[in-house]
VOBA-1610 file (N, C-alpha, C; in pm, whole numbers, padded with zeros to 5 digits, always signed):
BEGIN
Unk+00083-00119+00000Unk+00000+00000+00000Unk+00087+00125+00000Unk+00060+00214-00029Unk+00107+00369-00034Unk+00031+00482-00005Unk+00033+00566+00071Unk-00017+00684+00115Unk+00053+00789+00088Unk+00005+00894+00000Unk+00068+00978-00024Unk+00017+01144+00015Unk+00109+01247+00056Unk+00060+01381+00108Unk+00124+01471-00001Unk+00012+01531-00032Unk+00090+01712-00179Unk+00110+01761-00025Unk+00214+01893-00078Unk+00178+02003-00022Unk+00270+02075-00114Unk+00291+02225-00124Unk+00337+02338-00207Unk+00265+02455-00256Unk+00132+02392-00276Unk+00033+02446-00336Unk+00021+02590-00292Unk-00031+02701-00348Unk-00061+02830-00335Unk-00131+02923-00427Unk-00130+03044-00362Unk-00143+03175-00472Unk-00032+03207-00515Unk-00039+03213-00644Unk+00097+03274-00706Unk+00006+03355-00808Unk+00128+03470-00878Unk+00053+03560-01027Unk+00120+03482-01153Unk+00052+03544-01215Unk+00057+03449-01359Unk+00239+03495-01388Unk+00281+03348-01446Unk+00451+03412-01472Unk+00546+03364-01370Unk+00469+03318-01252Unk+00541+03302-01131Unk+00586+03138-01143Unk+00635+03105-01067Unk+00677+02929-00985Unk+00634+02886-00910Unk+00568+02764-00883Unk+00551+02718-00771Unk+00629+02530-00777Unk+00671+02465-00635Unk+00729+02344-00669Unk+00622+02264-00596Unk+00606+02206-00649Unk+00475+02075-00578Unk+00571+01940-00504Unk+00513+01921-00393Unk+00583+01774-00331Unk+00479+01689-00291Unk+00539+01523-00308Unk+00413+01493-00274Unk+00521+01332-00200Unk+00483+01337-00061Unk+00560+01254+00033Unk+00457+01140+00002Unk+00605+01024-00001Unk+00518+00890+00008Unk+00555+00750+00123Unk+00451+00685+00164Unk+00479+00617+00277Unk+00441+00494+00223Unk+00499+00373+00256Unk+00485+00259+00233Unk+00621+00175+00120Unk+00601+00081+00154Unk+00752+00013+00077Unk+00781-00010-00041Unk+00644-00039-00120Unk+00682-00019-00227Unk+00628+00062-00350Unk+00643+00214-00295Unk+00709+00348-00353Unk+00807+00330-00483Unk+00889+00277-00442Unk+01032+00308-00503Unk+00978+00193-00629Unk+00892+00130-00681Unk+00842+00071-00754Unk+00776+00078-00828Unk+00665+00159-00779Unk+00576+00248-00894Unk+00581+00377-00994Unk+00517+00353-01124Unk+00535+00512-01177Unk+00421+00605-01067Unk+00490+00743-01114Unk+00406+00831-01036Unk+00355+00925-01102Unk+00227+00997-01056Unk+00180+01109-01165Unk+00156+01213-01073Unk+00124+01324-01166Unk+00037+01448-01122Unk-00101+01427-01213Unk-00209+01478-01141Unk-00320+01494-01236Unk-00396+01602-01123Unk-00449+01693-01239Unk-00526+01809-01148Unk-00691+01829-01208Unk-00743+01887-01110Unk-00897+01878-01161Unk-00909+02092-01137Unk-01010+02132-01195Unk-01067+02253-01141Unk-01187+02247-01154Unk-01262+02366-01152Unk-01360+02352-01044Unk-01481+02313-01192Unk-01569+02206-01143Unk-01639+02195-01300Unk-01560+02107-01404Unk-01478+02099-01380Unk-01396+01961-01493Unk-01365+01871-01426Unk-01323+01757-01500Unk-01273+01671-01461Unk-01121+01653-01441Unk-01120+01577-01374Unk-00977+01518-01323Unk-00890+01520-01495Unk-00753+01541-01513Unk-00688+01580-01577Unk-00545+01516-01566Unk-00503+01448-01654Unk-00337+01414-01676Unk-00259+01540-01657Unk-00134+01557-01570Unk-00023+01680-01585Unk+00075+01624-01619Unk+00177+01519-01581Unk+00257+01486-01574Unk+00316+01306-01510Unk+00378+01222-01570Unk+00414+01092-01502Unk+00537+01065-01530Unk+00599+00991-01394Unk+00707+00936-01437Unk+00751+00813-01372Unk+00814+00704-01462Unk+00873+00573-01409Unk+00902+00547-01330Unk+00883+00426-01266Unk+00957+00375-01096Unk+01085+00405-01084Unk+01167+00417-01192Unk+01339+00445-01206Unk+01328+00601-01257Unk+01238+00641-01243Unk+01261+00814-01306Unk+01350+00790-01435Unk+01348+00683-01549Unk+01428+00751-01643Unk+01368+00792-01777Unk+01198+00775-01796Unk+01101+00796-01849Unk+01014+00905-01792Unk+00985+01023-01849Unk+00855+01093-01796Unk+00787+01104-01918Unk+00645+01167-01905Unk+00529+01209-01992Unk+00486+01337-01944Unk+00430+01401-02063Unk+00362+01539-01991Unk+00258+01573-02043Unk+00150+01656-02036Unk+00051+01676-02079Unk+00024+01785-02213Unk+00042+01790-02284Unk+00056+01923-02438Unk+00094+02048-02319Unk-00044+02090-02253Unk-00115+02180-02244Unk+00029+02227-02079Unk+00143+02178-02076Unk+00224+02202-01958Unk+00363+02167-02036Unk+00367+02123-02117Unk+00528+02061-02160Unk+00618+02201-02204Unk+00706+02165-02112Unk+00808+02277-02136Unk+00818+02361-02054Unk+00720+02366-01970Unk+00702+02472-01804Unk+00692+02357-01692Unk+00660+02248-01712Unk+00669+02185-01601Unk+00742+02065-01599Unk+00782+02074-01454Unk+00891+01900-01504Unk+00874+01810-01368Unk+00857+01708-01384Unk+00827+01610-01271Unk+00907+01482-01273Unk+00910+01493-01123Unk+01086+01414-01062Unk+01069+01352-00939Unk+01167+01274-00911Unk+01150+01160-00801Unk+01295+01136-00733Unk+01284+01134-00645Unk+01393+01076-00515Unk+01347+00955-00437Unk+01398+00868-00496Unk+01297+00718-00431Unk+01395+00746-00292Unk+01519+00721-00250Unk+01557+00728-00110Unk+01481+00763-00049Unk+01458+00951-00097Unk+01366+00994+00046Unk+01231+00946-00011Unk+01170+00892-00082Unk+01013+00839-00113Unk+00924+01020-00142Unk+01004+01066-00271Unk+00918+01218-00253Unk+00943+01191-00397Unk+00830+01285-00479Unk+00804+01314-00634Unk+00809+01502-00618Unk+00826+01552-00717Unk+00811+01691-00702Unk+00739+01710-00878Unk+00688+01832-00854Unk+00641+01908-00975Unk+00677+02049-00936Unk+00792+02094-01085Unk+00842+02227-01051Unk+00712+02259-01149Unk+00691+02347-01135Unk+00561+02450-01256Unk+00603+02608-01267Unk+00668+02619-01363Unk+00750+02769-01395Unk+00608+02815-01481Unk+00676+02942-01537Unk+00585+03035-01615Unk+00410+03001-01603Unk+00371+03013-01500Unk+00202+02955-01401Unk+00149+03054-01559Unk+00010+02984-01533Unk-00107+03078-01634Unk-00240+03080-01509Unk-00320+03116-01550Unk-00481+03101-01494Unk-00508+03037-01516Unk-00471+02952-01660Unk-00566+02836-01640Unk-00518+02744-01622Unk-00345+02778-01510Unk-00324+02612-01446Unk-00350+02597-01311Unk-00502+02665-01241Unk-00575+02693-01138Unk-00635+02589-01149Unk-00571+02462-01012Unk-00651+02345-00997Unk-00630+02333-00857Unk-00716+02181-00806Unk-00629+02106-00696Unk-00536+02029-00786Unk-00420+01983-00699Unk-00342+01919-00760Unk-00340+01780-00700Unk-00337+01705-00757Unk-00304+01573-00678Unk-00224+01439-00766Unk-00151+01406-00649Unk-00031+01305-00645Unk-00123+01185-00690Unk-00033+01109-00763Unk-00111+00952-00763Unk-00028+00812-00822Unk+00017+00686-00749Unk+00064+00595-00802Unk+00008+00499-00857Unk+00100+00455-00946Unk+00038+00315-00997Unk-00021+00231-00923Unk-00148+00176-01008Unk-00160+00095-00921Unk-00051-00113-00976Unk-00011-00071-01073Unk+00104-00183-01100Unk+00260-00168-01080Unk+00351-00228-01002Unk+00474-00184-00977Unk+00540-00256-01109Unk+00668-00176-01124Unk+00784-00199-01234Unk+00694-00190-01381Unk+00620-00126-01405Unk+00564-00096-01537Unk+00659+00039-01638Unk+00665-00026-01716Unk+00767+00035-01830Unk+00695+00131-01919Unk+00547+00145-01899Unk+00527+00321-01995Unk+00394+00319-01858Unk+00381+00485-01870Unk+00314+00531-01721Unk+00201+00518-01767Unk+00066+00507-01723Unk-00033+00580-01785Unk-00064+00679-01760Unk-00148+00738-01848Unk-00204+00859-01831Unk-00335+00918-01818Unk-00367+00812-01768Unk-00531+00856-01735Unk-00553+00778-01557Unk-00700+00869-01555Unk-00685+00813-01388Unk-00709+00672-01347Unk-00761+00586-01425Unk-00767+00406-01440Unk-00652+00364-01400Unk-00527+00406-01448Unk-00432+00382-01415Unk-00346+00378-01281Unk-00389+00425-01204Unk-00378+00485-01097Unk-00508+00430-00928Unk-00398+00372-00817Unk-00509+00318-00780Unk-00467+00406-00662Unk-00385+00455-00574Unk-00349+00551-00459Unk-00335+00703-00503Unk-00410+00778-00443Unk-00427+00894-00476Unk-00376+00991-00343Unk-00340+01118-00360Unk-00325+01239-00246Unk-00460+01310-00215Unk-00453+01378-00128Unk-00559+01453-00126Unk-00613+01561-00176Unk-00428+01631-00234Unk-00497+01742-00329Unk-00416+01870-00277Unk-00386+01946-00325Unk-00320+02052-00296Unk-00382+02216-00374Unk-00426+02303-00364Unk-00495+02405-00434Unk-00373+02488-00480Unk-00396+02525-00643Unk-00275+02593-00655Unk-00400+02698-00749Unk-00350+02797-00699Unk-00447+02958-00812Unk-00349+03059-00851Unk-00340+03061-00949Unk-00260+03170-01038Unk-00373+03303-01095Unk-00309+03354-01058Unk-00382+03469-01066Unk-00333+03559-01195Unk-00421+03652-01294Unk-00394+03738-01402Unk-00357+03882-01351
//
């Protein structure tokens, strides 16, 4: 099993940075790919970003590639999402989520894929 906590989340203005973390507990962490996926308010849940149990594969979403990059430190059991140049409309909760299959060789990218989730972190960029 795995339990995982975001936190980073904030107000920032459009243009700004914010780094997302998302702590993970349980043993086998260091095994699963990991994602970001964010929802706002009225949509649905949303792909941002995944990456491999070995971090040497990531994926990103069109609508973020090139401003955001997502990374892993299995020692300490933490994933991060840096998110440079913010817009308004990357005003979501954010939330952490692992596979639910360990040692899988392409991530998915939808939420099926995914059986441990975070609780969510609010990030609002403001114009």
């Amino acid at each position: 099993q795995v339990q995982l906590v975001e936190s980073g989340g904030g107000l920032v203005q459009a243009g700004d940075s914010l780094r997302l973390s998302c702590a993970a507990s349980g043993r086998t962490f260091s095994a699963r790919a990991m994602a970001w996926f964010r929802q706002a308010p009225g949509k649905e849940r949303e792909f941002v970003a995944a990456i491999t149990w070995s971090g040497g594969r990531t994926a990103y979403a069109d609508s973020v590639k090139g401003r955001f990059t997502i990374s892993r430190d299995n020692a300490k059991n933490m994933v991060y999402l840096q998110m440079n140049s913010l817009k308004p409309e990357d005003t979501a909760v954010y939330y952490c989520a692992a596979d639910r299959l360990p040692y899988t060789s392409v991530v998915p990218t939808t939420t099926r894929g995914y059986d441990y989730w975070g609780q969510g972190t609010q990030v609002t960029v403001s114009s």
